[in-house]
VOMI-179361 format. One record per residue (C-alpha): residue number from 1; z, y, x; residue in three letters. Coordinates in steps of 0.2 Angstrom, whole numbers, always signed. Layout:
<recs>
NUM:Z:Y:X:ala .
...
</recs>
This chain:
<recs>
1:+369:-284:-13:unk .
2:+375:-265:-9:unk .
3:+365:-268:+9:unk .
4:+350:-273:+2:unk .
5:+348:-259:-11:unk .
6:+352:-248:+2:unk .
7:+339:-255:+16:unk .
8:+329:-254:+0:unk .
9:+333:-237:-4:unk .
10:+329:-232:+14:unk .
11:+312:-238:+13:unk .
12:+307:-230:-2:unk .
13:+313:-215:+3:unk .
14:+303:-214:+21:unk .
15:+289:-220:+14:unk .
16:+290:-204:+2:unk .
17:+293:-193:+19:unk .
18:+280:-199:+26:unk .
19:+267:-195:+10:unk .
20:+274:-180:+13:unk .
21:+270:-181:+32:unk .
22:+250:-184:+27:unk .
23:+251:-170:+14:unk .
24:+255:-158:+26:unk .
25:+248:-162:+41:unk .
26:+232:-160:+28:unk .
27:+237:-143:+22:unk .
28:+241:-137:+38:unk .
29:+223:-141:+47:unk .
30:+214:-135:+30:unk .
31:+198:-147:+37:unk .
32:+199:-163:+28:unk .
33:+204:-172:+13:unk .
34:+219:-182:+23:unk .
35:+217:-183:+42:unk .
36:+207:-173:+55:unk .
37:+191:-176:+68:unk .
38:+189:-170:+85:unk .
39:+180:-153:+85:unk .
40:+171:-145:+103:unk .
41:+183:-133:+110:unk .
42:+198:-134:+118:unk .
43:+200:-144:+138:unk .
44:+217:-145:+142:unk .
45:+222:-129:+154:unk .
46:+217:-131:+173:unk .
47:+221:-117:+186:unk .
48:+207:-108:+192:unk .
49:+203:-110:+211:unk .
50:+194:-99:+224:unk .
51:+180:-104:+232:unk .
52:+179:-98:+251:unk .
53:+168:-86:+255:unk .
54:+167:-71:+268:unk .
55:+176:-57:+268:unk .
56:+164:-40:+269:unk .
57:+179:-34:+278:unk .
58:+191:-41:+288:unk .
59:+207:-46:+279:unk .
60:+225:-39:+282:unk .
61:+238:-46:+286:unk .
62:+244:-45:+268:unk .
63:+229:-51:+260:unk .
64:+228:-65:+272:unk .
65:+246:-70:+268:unk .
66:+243:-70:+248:unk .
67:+227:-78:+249:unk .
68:+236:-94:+258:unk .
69:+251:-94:+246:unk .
70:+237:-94:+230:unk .
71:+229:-107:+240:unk .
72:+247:-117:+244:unk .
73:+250:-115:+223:unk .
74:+235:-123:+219:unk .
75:+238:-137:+228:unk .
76:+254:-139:+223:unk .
77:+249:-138:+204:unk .
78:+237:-153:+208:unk .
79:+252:-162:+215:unk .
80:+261:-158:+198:unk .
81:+276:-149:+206:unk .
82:+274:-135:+193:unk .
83:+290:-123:+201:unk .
84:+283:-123:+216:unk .
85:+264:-119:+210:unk .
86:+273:-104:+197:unk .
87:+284:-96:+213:unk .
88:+267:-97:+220:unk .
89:+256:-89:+210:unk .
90:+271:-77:+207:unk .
91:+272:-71:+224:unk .
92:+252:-68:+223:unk .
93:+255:-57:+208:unk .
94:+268:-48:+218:unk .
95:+259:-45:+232:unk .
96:+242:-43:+222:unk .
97:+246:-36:+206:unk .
98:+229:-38:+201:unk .
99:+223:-53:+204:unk .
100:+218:-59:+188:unk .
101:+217:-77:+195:unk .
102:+236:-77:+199:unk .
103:+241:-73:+183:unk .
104:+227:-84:+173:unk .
105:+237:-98:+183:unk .
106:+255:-92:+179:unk .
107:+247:-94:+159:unk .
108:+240:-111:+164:unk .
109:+256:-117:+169:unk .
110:+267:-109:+156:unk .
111:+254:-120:+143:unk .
112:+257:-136:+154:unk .
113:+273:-134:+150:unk .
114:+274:-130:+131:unk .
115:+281:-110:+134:unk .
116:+267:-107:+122:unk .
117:+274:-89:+121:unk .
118:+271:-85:+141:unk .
119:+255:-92:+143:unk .
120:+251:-81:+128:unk .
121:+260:-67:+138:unk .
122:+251:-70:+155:unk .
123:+236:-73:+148:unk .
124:+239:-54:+138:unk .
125:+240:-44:+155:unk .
126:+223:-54:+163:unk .
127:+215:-46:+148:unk .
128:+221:-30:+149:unk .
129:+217:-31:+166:unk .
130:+200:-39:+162:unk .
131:+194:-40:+143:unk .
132:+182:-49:+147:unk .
133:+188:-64:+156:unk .
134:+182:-78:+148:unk .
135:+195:-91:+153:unk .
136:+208:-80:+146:unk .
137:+201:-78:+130:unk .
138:+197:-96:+127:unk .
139:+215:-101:+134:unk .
140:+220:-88:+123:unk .
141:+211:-90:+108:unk .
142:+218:-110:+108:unk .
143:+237:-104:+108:unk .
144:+235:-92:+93:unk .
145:+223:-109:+86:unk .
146:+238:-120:+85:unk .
147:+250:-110:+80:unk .
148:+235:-108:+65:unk .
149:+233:-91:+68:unk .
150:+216:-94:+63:unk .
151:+211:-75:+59:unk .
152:+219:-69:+75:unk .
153:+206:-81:+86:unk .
154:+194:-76:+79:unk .
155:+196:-56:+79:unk .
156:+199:-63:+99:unk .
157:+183:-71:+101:unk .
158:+173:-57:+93:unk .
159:+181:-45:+101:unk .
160:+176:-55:+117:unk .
161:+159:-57:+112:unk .
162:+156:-37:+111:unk .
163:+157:-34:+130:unk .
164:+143:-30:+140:unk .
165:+137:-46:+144:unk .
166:+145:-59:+136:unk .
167:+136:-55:+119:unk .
168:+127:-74:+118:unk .
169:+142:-83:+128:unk .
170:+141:-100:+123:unk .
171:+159:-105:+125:unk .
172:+164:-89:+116:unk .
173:+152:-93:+102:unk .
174:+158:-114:+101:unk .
175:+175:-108:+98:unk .
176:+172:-93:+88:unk .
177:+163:-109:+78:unk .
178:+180:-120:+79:unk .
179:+189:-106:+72:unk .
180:+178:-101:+57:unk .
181:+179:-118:+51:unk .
182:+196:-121:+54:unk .
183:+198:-105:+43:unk .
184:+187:-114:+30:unk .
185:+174:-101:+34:unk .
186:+160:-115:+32:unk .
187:+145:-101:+30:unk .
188:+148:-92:+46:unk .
189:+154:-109:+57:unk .
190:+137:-115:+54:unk .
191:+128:-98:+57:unk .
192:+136:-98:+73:unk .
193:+134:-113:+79:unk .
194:+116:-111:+76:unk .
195:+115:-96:+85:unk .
196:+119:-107:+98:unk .
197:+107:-120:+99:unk .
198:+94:-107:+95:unk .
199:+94:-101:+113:unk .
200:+102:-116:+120:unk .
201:+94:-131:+111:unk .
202:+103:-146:+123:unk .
203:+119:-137:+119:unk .
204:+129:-154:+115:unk .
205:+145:-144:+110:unk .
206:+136:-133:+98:unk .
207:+131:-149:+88:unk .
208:+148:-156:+90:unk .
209:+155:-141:+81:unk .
210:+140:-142:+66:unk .
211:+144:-162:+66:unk .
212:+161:-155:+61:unk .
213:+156:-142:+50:unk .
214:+150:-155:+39:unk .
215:+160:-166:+40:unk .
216:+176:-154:+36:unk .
217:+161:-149:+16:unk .
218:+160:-170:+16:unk .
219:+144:-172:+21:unk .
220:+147:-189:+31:unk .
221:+130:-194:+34:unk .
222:+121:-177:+39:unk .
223:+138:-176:+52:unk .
224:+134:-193:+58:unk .
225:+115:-187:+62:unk .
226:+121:-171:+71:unk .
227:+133:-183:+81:unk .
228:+119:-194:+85:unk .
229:+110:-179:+93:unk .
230:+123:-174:+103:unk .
231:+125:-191:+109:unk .
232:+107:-191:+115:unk .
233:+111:-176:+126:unk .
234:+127:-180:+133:unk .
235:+131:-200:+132:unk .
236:+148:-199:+143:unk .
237:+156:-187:+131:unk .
238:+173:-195:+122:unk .
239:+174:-185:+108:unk .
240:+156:-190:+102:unk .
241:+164:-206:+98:unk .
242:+180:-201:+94:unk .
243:+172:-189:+81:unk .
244:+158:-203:+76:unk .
245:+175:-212:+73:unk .
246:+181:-202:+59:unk .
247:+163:-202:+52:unk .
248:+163:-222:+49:unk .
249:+182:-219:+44:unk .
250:+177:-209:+28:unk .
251:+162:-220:+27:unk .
252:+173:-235:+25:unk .
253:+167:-245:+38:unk .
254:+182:-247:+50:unk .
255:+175:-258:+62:unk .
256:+164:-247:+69:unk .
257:+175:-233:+69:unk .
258:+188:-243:+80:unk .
259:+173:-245:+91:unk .
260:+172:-227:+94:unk .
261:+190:-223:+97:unk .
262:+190:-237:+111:unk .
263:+173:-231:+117:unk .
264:+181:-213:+116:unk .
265:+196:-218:+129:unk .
266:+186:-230:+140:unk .
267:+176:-216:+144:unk .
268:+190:-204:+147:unk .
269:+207:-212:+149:unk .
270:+215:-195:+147:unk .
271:+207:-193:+129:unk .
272:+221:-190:+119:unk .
273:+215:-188:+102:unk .
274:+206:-205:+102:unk .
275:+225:-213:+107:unk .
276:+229:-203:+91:unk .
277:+217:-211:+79:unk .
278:+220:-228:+89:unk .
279:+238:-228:+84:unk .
280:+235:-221:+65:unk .
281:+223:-237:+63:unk .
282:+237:-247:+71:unk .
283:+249:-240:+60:unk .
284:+238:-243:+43:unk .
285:+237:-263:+49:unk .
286:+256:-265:+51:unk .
287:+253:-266:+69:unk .
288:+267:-257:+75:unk .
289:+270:-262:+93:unk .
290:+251:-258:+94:unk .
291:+253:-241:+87:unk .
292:+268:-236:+99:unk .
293:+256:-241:+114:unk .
294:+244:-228:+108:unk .
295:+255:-214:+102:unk .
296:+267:-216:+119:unk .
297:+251:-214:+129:unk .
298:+245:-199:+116:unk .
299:+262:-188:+118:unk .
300:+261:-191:+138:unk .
301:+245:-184:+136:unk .
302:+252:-170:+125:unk .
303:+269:-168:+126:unk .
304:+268:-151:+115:unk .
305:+260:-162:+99:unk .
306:+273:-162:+88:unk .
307:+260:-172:+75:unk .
308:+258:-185:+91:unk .
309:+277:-186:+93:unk .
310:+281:-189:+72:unk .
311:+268:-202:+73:unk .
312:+274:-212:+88:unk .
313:+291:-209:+80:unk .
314:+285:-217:+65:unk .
315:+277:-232:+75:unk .
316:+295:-234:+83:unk .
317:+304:-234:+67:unk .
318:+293:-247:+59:unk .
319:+300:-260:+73:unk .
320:+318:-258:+70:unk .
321:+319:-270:+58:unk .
322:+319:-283:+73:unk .
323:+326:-271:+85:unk .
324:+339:-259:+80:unk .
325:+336:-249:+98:unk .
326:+319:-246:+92:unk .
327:+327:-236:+78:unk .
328:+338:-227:+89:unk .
329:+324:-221:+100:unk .
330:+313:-216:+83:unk .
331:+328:-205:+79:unk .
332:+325:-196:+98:unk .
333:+307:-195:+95:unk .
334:+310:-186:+76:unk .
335:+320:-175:+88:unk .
336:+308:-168:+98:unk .
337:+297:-165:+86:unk .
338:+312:-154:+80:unk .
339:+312:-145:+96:unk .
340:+293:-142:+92:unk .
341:+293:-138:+75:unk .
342:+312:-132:+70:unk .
343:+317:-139:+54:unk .
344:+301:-148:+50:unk .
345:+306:-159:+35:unk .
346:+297:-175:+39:unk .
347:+307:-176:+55:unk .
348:+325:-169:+48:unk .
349:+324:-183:+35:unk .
350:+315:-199:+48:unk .
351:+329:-195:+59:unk .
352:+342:-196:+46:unk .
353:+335:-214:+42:unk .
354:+332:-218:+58:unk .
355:+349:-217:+66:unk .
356:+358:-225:+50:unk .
357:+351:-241:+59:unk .
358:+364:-244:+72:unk .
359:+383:-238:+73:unk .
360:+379:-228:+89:unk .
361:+367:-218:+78:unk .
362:+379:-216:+63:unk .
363:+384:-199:+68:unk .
364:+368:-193:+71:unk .
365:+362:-199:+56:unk .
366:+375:-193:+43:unk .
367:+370:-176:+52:unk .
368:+349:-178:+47:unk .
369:+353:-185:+31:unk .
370:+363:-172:+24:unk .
371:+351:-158:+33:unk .
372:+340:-170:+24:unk .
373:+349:-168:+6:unk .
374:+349:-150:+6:unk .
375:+330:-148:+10:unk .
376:+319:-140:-5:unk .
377:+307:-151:-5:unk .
378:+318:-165:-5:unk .
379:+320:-173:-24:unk .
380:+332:-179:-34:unk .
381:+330:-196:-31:unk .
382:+329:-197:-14:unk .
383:+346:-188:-15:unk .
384:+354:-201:-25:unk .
385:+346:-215:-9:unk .
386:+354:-202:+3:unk .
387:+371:-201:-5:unk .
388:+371:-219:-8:unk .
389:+367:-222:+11:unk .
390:+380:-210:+17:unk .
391:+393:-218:+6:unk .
392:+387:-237:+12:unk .
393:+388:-229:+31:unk .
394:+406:-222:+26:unk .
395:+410:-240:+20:unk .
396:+408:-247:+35:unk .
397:+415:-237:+47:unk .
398:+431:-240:+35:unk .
399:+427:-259:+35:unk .
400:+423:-260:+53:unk .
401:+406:-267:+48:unk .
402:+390:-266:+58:unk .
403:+375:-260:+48:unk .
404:+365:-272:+44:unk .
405:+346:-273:+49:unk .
406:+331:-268:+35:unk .
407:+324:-283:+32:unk .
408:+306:-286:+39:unk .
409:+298:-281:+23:unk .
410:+308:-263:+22:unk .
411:+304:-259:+40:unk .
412:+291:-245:+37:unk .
413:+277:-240:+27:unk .
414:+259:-244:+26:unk .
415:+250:-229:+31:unk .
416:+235:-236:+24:unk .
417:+244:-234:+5:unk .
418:+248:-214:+12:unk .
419:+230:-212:+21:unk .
420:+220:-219:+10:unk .
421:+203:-220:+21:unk .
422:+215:-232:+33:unk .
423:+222:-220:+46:unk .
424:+234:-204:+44:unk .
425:+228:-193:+55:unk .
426:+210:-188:+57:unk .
427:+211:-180:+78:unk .
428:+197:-171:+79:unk .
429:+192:-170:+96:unk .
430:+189:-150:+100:unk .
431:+184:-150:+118:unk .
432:+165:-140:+114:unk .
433:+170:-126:+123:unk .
434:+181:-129:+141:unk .
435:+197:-119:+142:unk .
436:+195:-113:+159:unk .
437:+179:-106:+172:unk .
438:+175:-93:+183:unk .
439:+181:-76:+180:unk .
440:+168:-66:+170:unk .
441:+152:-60:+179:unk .
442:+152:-44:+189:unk .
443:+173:-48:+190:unk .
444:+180:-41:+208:unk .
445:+190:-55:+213:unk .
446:+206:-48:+222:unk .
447:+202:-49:+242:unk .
448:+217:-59:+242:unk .
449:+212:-74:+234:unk .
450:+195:-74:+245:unk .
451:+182:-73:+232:unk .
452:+180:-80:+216:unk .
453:+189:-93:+206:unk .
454:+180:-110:+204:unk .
455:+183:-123:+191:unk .
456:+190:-139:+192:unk .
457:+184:-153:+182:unk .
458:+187:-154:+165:unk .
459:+202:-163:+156:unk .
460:+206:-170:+143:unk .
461:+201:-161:+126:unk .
462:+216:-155:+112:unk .
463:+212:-157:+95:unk .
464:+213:-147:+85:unk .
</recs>
């Protein structure tokens, strides 16, 4: 009787940490009622290349030298050996201190990485060297996005869009766009992106970002129009679908909106936010084995999503009912979502419940749990389930005994009682504007990178 009131117990009180999860992850993206679309602006980072041409004078030795080393870190970056690409482009920088493309790629890497705060650092002295780099300033203007420093972007993206020459910049105004309505600006995130399509009328991006504008006041069917539009001009693009997605989410009609997730990643099978909604739908059908297929494949995709991490975590913890290492690798996943968001409560607490599954997580767990106890927003309640677990885990390491498993029917919660429009997260897909180009017009490109940057093809959009 004791196991069963405390596998009971557990349930109840994950289920709670995961409303809490949904509420917010809600507050957090101030967009939507409970989950979040894909909005046009944000490629993941790519390094900017040079693209051979003449020299209008012959090279040194020196220049000749650094322009094969920018050239031997680019292809290295391609290869995914990231140290040799940074010693690379480092080597550049010391030899060409102004090459802006150098240190763009030393940012690019640093983001690849997750050291959000050196990308932000790199990315500082291209624009002190060039203010109006556009690259930078979207690159830029992403980083200070996530970390939902929403006013910051957008003083960036003004500030970018009052340089001689870049005053009508489309990428600069679709993120400028993003960033208003991720700041609740509504007013402005539509004026903006109307000033778009007002000199460039087969802008998909900028109807992307009104679809989302929209969608974000509730207005589910003028979003679905815009979308439509956009779709008409640009019929390979994933996160039309992954957005028309969310649409038929809200709209009740789920069928169709599984359609467009899968549509989203057969067209790009890099698009992570569509593996995001993929999985929340898994997860609001009990279809947990389904859920971890999609969320493993989103945080491979995005291994600095802590949201991508808590929910694959989630889809782990709902199997360890019938596999207690399922619950041992939830606990890791709660981990690194630690080691993205210190002290992010949902995860404290998940891990605590999550390790309690098998004695070699028993440690770990009486750890989380109480970590989890002395949380604020924890209640009274789910302190007495805490205390009564870590008493039954006490218990047992007295007794010997191995803890038991949940039963199936305290595995996990529904999401679709947490959700309530069937999926947790709403991933918008924010890939209007790509994160990386050309340096900005009338740029000198250092002569030891050969001539100007060239950009690769796009990858897969973040969301925002």
């Amino acid at each position: 009787m004791h196991s069963q009131a405390s596998a009971g117990s557990t349930f109840m009180a994950f289920r709670r940490t995961l409303a809490v999860a949904s509420l917010a992850f809600t507050a957090a993206c101030a967009t939507t009622s409970q989950v979040k679309p894909t909005s046009v602006a944000s490629a993941a980072p790519a390094p900017v290349e040079q693209a051979p041409a003449p020299a209008p004078v012959p090279e040194t030795k020196k220049e000749r030298d650094a322009r094969e080393i920018f050239a031997q870190a680019v292809a290295a970056f391609h290869a995914g050996d990231y140290v040799k690409a940074e010693e690379g482009f480092r080597e550049v920088v010391a030899k060409a201190p102004q090459s802006l493309n150098a240190q763009f790629n030393l940012g690019v890497i640093a983001e690849r990485q997750g050291r959000s705060a050196d990308a932000q650092a790199a990315y500082e002295k291209v624009r002190f060297l060039e203010p109006g780099h556009v690259p930078t300033l979207l690159n830029l203007g992403r980083i200070y996005r996530t970390q939902e420093k929403y006013e910051e972007a957008i003083s960036l993206y003004e500030a970018g869009l009052k340089v001689k020459g870049r005053e009508h910049e489309p990428s600069l105004l679709n993120n400028l766009t993003l960033a208003y309505r991720l700041a609740g600006k509504y007013e402005l995130a539509e004026a903006t992106a109307r000033r778009v399509l007002a000199r460039h009328p087969d802008d998909a991006e900028a109807y992307k970002n009104l679809a989302l504008v929209y969608y974000d006041q509730g207005k589910y069917r003028l979003a679905e129009l815009v979308l439509a539009n956009a779709r008409k001009l640009d019929e390979k693009d994933p996160g039309i679908y992954n957005n028309l997605g969310m649409v038929y989410l809200k709209l009740e009609d789920r069928a169709r909106a599984l359609t467009q997730f899968q549509k989203a990643v057969s067209l790009d099978e890099r698009f992570a936010s569509g593996y995001v909604n993929l999985g929340a739908m898994a997860l609001a059908w009990r279809d947990y084995a389904g859920a971890e297929r999609s969320f493993s494949k989103a945080v491979e995709l995005e291994p600095g999503s802590h949201e991508a991490w808590l929910y694959y975590a989630y889809a782990l913890d709902g199997q360890k009912g019938r596999d207690a290492k399922k619950g041992l690798a939830a606990g890791e996943a709660f981990e690194k979502v630690l080691s993205l968001r210190a002290e992010y409560p949902e995860a404290v607490c998940g891990a605590g419940w999550a390790y309690a599954v098998e004695r070699a997580g028993w440690d770990k767990a009486e750890g989380f749990l109480q970590r989890c106890k002395d949380l604020s927003s924890t209640s009274a309640q789910d302190k007495q389930m805490i205390d009564a677990k870590l008493q039954g885990l006490a218990a047992m390491r007295k007794s010997g005994q191995p803890e038991p498993a949940p039963a199936p029917e305290e595995k996990a919660p529904n999401p679709a009682a947490v959700g309530g429009s069937g999926s947790m997260l709403d991933k918008v897909s924010d890939d209007a504007a790509p994160q990386e180009g050309a340096p900005a017009e009338g740029a000198t490109a250092p002569a030891a990178e050969g001539g100007p940057a060239t950009e690769p093809p796009a990858e897969t959009p973040r969301a925002e």
